[in-house]
VEXDREN-2710 file (C-alpha; in Angstrom, 1 decimal):
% VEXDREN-2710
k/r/px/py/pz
1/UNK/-44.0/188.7/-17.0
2/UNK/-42.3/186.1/-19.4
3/UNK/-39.4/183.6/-18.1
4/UNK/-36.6/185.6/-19.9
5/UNK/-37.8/188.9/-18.6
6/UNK/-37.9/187.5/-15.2
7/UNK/-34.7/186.0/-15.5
8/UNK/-32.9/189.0/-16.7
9/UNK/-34.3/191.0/-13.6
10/UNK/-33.3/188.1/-11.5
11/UNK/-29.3/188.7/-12.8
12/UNK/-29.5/192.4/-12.5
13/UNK/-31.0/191.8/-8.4
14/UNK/-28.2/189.5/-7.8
15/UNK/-25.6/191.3/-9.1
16/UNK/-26.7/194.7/-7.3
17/UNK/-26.9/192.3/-4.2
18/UNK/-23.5/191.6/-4.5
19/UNK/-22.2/195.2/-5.0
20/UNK/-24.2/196.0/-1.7
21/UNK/-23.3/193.3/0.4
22/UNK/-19.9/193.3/2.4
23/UNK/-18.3/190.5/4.2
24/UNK/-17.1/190.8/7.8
25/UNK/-14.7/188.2/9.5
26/UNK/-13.9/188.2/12.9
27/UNK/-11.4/186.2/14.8
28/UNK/-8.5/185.9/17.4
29/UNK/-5.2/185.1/15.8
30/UNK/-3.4/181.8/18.1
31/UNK/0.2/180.4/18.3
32/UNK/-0.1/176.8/17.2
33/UNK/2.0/175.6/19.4
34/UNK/1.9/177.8/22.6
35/UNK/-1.7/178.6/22.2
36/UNK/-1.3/182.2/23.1
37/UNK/-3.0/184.9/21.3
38/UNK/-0.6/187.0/18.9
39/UNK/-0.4/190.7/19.0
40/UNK/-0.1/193.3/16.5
41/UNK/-0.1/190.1/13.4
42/UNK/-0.8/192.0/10.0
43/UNK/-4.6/190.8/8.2
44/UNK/-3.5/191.5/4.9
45/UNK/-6.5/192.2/2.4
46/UNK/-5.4/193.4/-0.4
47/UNK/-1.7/195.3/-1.6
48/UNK/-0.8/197.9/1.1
49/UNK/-3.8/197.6/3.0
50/UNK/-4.9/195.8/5.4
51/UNK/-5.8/195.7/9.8
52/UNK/-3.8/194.4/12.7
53/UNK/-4.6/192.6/15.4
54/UNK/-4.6/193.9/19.0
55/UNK/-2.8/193.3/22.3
56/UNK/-5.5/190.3/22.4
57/UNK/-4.4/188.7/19.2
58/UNK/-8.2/190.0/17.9
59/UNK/-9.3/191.4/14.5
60/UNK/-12.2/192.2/12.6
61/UNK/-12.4/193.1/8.8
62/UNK/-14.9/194.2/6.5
63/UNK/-14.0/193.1/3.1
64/UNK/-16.0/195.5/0.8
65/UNK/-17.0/194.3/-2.7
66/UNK/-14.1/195.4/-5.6
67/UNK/-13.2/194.3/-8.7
68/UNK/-12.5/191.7/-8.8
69/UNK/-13.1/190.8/-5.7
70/UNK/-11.4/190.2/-2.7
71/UNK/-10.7/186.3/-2.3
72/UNK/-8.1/185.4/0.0
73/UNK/-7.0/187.9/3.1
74/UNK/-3.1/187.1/4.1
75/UNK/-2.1/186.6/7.8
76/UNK/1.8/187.3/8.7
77/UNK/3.3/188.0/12.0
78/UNK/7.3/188.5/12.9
79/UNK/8.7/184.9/13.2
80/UNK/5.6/182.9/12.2
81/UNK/4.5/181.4/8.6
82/UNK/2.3/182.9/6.1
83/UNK/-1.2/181.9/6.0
84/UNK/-3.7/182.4/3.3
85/UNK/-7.4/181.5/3.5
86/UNK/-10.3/182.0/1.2
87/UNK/-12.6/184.0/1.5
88/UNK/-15.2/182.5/0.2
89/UNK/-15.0/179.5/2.9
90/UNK/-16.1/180.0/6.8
91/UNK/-13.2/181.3/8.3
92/UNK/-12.8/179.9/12.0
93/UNK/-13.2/182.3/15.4
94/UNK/-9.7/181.2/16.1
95/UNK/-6.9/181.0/13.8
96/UNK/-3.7/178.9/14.6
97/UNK/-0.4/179.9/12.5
98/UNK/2.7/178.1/13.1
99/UNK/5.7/179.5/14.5
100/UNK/8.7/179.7/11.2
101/UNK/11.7/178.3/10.9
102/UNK/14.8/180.6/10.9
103/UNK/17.5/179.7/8.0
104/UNK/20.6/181.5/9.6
105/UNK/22.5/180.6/6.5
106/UNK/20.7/183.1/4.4
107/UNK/20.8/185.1/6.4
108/UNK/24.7/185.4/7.4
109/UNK/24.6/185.6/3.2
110/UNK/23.0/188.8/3.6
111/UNK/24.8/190.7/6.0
112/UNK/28.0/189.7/5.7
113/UNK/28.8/189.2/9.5
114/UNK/28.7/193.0/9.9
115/UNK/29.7/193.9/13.6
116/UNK/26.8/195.4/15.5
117/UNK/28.2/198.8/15.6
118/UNK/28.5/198.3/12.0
119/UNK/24.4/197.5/11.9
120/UNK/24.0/200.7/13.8
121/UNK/25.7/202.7/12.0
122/UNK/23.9/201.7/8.4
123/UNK/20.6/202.3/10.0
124/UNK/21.5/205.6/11.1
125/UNK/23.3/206.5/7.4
126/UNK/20.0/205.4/5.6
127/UNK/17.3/206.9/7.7
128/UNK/16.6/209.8/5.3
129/UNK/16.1/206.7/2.2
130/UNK/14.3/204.2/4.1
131/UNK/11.8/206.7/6.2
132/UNK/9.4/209.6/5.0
133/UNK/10.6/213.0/5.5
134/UNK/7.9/214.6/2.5
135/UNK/4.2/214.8/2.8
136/UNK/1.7/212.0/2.7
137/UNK/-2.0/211.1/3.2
138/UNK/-2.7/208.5/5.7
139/UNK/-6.3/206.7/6.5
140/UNK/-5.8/205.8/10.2
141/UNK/-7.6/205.0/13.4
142/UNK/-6.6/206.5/16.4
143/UNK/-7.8/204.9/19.9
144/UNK/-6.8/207.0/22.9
145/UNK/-7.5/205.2/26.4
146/UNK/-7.1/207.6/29.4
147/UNK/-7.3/206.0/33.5
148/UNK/-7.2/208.4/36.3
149/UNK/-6.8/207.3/39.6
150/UNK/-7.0/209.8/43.0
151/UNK/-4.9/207.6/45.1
152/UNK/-4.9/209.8/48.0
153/UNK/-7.3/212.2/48.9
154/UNK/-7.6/214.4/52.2
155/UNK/-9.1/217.5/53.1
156/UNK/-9.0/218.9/56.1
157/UNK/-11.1/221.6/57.5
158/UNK/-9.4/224.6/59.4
159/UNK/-11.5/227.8/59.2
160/UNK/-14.3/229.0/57.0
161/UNK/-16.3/232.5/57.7
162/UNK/-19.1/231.8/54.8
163/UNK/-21.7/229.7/56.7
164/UNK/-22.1/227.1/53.8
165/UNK/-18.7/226.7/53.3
166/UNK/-18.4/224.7/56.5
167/UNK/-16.8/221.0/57.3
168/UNK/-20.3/219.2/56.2
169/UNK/-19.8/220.7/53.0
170/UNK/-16.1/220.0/52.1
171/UNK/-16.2/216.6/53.5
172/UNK/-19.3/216.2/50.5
173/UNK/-16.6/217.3/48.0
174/UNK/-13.7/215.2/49.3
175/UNK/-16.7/211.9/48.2
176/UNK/-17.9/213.7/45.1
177/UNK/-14.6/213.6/43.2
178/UNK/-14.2/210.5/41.6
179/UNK/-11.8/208.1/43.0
180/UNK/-11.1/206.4/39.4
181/UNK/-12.4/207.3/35.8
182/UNK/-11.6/206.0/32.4
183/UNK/-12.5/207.8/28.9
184/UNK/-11.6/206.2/25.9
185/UNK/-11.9/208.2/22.2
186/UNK/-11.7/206.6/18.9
187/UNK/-11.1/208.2/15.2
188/UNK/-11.2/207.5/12.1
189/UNK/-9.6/210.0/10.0
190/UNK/-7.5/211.1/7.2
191/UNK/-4.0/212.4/7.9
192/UNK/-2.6/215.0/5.8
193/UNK/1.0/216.4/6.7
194/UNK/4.8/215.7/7.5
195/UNK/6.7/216.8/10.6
196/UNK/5.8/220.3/10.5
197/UNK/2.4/220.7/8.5
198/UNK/-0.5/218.6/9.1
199/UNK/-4.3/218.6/8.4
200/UNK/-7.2/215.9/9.6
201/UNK/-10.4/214.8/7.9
202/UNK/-12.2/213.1/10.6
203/UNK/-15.0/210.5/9.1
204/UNK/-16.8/209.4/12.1
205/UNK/-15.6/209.5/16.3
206/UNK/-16.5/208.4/19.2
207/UNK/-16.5/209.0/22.6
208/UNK/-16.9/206.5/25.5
209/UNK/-17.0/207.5/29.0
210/UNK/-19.2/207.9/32.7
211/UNK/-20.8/211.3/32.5
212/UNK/-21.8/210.4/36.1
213/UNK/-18.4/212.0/36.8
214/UNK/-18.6/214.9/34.6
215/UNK/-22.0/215.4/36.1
216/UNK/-20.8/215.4/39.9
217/UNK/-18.5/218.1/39.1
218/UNK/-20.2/220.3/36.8
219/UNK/-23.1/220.3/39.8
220/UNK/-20.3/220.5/42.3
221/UNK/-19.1/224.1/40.1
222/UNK/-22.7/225.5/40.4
223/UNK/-23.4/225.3/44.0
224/UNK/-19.9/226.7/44.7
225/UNK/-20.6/229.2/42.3
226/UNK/-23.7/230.4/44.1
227/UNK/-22.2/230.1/47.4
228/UNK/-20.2/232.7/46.4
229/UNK/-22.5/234.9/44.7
230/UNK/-24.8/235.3/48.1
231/UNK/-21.5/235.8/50.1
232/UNK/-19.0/237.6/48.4
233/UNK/-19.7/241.5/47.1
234/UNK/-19.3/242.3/43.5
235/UNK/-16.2/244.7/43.8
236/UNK/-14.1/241.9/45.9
237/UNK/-11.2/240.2/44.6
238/UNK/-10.1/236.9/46.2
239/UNK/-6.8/236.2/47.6
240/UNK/-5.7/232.0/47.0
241/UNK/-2.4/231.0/48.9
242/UNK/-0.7/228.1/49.1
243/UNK/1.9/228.0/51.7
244/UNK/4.2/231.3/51.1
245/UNK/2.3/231.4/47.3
246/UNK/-0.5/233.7/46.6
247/UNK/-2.2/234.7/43.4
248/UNK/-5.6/237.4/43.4
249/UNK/-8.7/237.0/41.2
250/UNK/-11.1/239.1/40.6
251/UNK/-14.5/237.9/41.6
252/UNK/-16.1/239.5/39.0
253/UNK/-14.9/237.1/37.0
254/UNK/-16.4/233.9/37.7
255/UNK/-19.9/235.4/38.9
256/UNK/-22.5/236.9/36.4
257/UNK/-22.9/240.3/38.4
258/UNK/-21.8/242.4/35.5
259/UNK/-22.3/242.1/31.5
260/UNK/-18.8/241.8/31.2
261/UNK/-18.9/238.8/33.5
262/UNK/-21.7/237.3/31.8
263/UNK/-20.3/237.5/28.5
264/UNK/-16.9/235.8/29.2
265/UNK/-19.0/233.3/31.2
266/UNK/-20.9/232.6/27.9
267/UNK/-17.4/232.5/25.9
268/UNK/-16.9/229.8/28.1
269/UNK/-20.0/227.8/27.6
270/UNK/-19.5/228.3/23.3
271/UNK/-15.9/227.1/23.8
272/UNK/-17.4/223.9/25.3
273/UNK/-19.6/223.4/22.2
274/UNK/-16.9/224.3/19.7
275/UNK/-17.0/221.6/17.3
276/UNK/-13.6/222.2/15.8
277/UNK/-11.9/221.8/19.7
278/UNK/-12.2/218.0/19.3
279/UNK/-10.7/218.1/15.4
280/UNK/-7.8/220.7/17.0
281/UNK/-7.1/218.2/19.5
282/UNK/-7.0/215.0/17.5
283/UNK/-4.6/217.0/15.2
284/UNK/-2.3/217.7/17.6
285/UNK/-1.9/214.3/19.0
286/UNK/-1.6/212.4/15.9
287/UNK/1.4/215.0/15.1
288/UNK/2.8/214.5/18.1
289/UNK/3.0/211.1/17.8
290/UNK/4.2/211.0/14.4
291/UNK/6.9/213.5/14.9
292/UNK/8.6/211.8/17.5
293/UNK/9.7/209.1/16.0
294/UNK/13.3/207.5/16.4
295/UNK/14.1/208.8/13.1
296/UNK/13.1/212.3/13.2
297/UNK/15.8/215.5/14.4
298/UNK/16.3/215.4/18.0
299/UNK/13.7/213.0/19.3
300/UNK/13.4/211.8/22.6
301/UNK/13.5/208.5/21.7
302/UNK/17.3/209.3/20.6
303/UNK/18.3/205.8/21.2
304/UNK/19.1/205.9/16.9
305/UNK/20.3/209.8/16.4
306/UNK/22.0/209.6/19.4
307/UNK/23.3/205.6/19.5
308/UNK/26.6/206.5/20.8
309/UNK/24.8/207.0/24.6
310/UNK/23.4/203.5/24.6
311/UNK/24.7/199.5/23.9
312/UNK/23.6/197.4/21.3
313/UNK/23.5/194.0/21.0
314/UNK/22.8/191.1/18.7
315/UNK/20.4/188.8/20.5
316/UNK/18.9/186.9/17.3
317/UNK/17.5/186.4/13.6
318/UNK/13.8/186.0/12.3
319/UNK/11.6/186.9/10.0
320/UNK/8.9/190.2/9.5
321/UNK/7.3/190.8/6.0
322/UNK/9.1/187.8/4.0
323/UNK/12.1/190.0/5.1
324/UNK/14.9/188.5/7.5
325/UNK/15.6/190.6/10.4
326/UNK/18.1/191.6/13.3
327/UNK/17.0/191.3/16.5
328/UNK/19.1/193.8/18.4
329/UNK/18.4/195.0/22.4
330/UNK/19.6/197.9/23.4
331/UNK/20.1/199.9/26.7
332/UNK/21.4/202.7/28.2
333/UNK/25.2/203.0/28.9
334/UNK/25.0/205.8/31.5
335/UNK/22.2/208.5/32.1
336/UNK/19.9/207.6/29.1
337/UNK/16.4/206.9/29.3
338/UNK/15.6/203.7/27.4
339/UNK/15.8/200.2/26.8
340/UNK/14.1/198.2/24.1
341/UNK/14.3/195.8/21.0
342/UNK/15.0/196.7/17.4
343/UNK/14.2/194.6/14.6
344/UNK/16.2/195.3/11.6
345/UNK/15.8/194.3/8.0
346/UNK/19.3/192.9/7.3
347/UNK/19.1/193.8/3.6
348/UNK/18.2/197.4/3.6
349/UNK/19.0/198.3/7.2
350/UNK/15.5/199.7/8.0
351/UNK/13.6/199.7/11.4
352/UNK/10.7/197.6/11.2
353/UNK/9.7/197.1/14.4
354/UNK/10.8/199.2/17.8
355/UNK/9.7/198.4/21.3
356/UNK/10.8/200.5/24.3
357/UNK/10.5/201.4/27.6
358/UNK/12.0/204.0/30.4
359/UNK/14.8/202.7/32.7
360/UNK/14.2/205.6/34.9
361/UNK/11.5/208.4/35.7
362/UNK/11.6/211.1/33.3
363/UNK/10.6/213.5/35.3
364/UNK/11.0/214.0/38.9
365/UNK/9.9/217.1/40.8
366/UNK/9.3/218.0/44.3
367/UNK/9.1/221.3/46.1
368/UNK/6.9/222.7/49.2
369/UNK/4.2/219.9/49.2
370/UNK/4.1/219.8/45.4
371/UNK/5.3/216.6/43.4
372/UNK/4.9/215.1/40.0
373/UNK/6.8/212.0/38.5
374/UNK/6.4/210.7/34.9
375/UNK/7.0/207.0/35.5
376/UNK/6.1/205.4/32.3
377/UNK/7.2/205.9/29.2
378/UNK/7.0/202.8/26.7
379/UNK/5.5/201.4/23.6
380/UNK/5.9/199.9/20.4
381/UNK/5.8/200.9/16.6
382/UNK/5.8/198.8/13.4
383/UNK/6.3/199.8/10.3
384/UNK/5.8/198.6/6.6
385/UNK/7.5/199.0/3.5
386/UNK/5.1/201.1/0.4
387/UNK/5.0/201.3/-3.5
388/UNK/7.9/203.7/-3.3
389/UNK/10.5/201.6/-0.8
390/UNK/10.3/203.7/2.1
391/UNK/8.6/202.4/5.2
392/UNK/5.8/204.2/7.4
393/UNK/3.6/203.7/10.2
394/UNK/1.5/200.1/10.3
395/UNK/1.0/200.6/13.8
396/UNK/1.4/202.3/17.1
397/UNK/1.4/202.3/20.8
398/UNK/2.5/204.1/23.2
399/UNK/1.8/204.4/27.1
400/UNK/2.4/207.0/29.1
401/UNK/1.9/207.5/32.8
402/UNK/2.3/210.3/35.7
403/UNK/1.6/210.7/39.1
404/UNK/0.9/213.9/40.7
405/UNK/1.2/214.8/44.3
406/UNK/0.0/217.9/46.6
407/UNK/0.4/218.5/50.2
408/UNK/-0.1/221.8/51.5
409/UNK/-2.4/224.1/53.2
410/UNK/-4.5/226.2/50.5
411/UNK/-6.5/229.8/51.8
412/UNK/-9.1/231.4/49.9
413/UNK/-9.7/235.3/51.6
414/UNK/-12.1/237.6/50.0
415/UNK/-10.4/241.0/49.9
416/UNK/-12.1/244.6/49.3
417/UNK/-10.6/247.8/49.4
418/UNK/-13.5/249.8/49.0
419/UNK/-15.0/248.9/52.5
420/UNK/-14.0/250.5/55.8
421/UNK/-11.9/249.2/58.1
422/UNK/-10.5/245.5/57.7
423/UNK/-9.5/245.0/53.7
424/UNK/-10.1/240.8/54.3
425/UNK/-14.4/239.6/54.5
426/UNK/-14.2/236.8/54.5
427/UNK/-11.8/233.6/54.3
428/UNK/-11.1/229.6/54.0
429/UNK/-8.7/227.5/55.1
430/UNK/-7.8/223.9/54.2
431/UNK/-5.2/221.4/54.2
432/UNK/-5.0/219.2/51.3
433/UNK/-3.1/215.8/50.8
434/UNK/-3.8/214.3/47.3
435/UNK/-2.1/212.5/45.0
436/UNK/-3.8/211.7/41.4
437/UNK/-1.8/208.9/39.1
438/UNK/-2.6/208.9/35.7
439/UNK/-2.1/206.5/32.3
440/UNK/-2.6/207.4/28.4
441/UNK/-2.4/205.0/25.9
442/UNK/-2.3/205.8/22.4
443/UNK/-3.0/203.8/19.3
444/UNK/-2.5/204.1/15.4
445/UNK/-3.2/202.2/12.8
446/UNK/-2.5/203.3/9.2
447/UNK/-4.8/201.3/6.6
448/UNK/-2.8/202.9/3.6
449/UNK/-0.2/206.1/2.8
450/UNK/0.7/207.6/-0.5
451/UNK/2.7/210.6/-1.3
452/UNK/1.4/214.0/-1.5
453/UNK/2.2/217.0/-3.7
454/UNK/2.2/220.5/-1.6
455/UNK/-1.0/221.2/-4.0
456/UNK/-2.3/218.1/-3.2
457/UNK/-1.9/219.1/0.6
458/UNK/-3.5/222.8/-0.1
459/UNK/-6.1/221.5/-1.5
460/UNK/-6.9/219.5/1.1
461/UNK/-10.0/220.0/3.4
462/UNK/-10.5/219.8/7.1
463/UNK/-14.2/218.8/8.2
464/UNK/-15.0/220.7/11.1
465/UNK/-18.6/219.4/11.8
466/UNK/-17.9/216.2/12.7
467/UNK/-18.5/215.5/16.9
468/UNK/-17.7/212.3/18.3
469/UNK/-20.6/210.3/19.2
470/UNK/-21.0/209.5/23.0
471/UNK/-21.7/206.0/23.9
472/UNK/-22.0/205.2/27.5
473/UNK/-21.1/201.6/27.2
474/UNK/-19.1/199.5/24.3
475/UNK/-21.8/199.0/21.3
476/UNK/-19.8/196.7/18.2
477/UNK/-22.3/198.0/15.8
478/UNK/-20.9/201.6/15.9
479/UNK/-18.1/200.5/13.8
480/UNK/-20.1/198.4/11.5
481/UNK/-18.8/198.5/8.2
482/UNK/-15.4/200.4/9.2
483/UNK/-11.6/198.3/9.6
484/UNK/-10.3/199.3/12.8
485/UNK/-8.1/197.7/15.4
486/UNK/-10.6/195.8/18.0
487/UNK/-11.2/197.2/21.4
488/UNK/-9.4/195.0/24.3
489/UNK/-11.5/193.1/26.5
490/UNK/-11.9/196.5/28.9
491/UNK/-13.3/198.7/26.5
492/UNK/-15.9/196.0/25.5
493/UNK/-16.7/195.7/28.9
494/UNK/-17.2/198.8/29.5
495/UNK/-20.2/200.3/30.8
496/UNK/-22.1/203.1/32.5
497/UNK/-24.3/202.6/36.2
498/UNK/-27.3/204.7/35.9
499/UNK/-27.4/207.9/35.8
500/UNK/-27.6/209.2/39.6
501/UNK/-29.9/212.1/40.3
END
């Protein structure tokens, strides 16, 4: 092989190299004064796209190749400089930006000294020009984190004719249940839709979570399951009450003593492996999400459409996107739900960033021994202005929280009408005392959002084969080569004990 030949092969390797090869930086973002991590600070890698950072002030990027290529990523958070660094340099595991200097005379330019009802009422007259109504495509992640705790649980034993369904054996199921569980899901997807119609790619998922527990209870189902297929006859039905409540069920139902039985039990099982379930679910809750928004009809975060009910006030000035901004608290003036912070752009009147929180629980039931409460309510959306002037989604949270109480006695009497005598077999009795508190959190990130036509939209394809991926403890190769927002420090601590037998 001559030296030009060589060298020409050499060029063509190099470049190819370079078309292959993507960058990855990873780092915490740090107040330069206060040396606290930031949240939710904008990495900014090229125009309209970009990551944020999470609740940890983490991030990590993968700057694939383009042309021309990406050489400087931009870092911006509400009331702090702009910095841009190279990316051709090292770029440090911790990044300090400083804190920005707010120039109130510009800013009393710009609005004019407008009263804060005044403020309030501009947002609420430009909602329909400064928010999307229509139909876009959004690339997103979604993260949803889910903790269960059984804060109480006790069962106690009164009566039981079925040998094995004695105390030994309900005092085993009273420690199988798990005392606390977390199950965290993560997506990456594309988002097709407005607030009524809405379709999802999904690209890759994940699933992260003890199957110990799953386990326990799937094995706990079986045994009952035979217990009462050797003591309960075919034509029974089964009488459940609850205090003055009762319901009947059929026990052909739930054993395999019939075809009939046996094919709705195996109706069940497909359900389970119904690949499209998790795409149906992930739909729904990214609509949900998305259609509750301050600035959609009748939304119960109404603290905008309905801003009579609550009191606004002027706190302060900074700055969000280059853009000066309100900061304006609000709360509830009488039976309202909410209290938070809105940061207005003071030019265009838009929402950029809303945090909230409930004042009060949101629901509040008891009656005979049953008693739910949905205690939290809260979270935080930021939003960024596209090609087109109208702001959507950057990023979302939101945390939600319920706890759920029982205590009352619960029979189980097997009934048959085609025996002699007596029409009740058999029966259990309990007396339950349990109470089960429970916290989702939700997160979005949109990576980028254009318009879409309604043949655009049409034309669009949902990928039904795609199953999450379980992991059974935090692995930060999974994501290899994807932007998302970074796990907090407990999902990349999570991990699985081994498997019990």
């Amino acid at each position: 092989m001559n030296i030009k030949l060589a060298c020409i092969i050499t060029i063509i390797f190099s470049f190819f190299t370079v078309l292959v090869t993507a960058q990855t930086i990873t780092s915490k973002i740090v107040d330069k004064k206060t040396n606290k991590p930031i949240p939710y600070a904008t990495i900014q890698i090229a125009e309209n796209q970009g990551i944020i950072t999470n609740e940890e002030g983490r991030f990590s990027v993968t700057l694939k190749n383009t042309t021309p290529p990406i050489d400087s990523i931009y870092i911006s958070s509400m009331g702090y400089e702009k910095l841009s660094l190279a990316t051709q340099s090292p770029i440090d595991t911790i990044i300090y930006i400083q804190p920005k200097a707010i120039e109130l005379k510009s800013v009393f330019v710009s609005n004019k000294k407008l009263t804060i009802d005044e403020i309030i009422d501009n947002v609420e007259d430009r909602l329909e020009q400064n928010y999307h109504f229509d139909i876009t495509q959004k690339r997103l992640f979604f993260r949803e984190s889910e903790f269960n705790t059984m804060n109480k649980l006790d069962i106690e034993f009164k009566k039981s004719t079925i040998e094995e369904l004695n105390k030994e054996f309900i005092d085993s199921i009273a420690k199988i249940i798990p005392r606390k569980s977390e199950y965290y899901t993560e997506t990456l997807c594309d988002y097709y839709g407005g607030p009524e119609k809405r379709k999802i790619n999904i690209i890759k998922a994940a699933e992260l979570y003890d199957k110990n527990n799953s386990g326990s209870m799937e094995a706990l189902s079986e045994k009952l399951e035979r217990i009462f297929k050797e003591n309960v006859k075919p034509d029974s039905y089964l009488k459940i009450k609850s205090g003055i409540f009762g319901t009947k069920v059929q026990v052909d139902s739930i054993l395999e003593n019939s075809e009939e039985a046996s094919a709705a039990k195996d109706e069940i099982n497909d359900k389970k492996e119904d690949k499209s379930k998790f795409l149906k679910y992930r739909r729904s809750a990214i609509k949900g999400l998305f259609k509750n928004m301050f600035f959609q009809d009748d939304p119960t975060l109404n603290f905008i459409r309905k801003s009579g009910r609550y009191e606004f006030k002027l706190v302060d000035y900074t700055y969000m996107d280059d853009s000066s901004v309100y900061i304006i608290s609000f709360e509830p003036k009488r039976k309202e739900d909410f209290k938070g912070t809105l940061y207005v752009n003071t030019e265009n009147f838009a929402v950029m960033r809303v945090d909230y929180e409930n004042v009060k629980l949101l629901r509040n039931f008891k009656l005979l021994g049953l008693s739910y409460k949905e205690n939290i309510y809260k979270g935080t959306t930021i939003f960024t202005k596209g090609p087109d002037n109208k702001y959507t989604v950057k990023y979302l949270e939101k945390i939600k929280g319920n706890i759920f109480g029982v205590d009352r006695p619960l029979k189980v009497i097997e009934k048959n009408k085609h025996v002699k005598g007596k029409r009740k077999q058999n029966e259990l009795a309990l007396e339950i005392d349990a109470g089960v508190g429970n916290v989702s959190k939700y997160e979005i990130v949109v990576f980028d959002a254009k318009a879409l036509t309604e043949d655009d939209y049409n034309n669009s394809k949902e990928n039904t084969s795609i199953k999450p991926e379980y992991l059974s403890k935090y692995d930060p190769q999974f994501w290899k080569g994807y932007n998302i927002i970074e796990p907090n420090a407990a999902i990349r601590q999570f991990t699985v004990a081994p498997e019990t037998e």
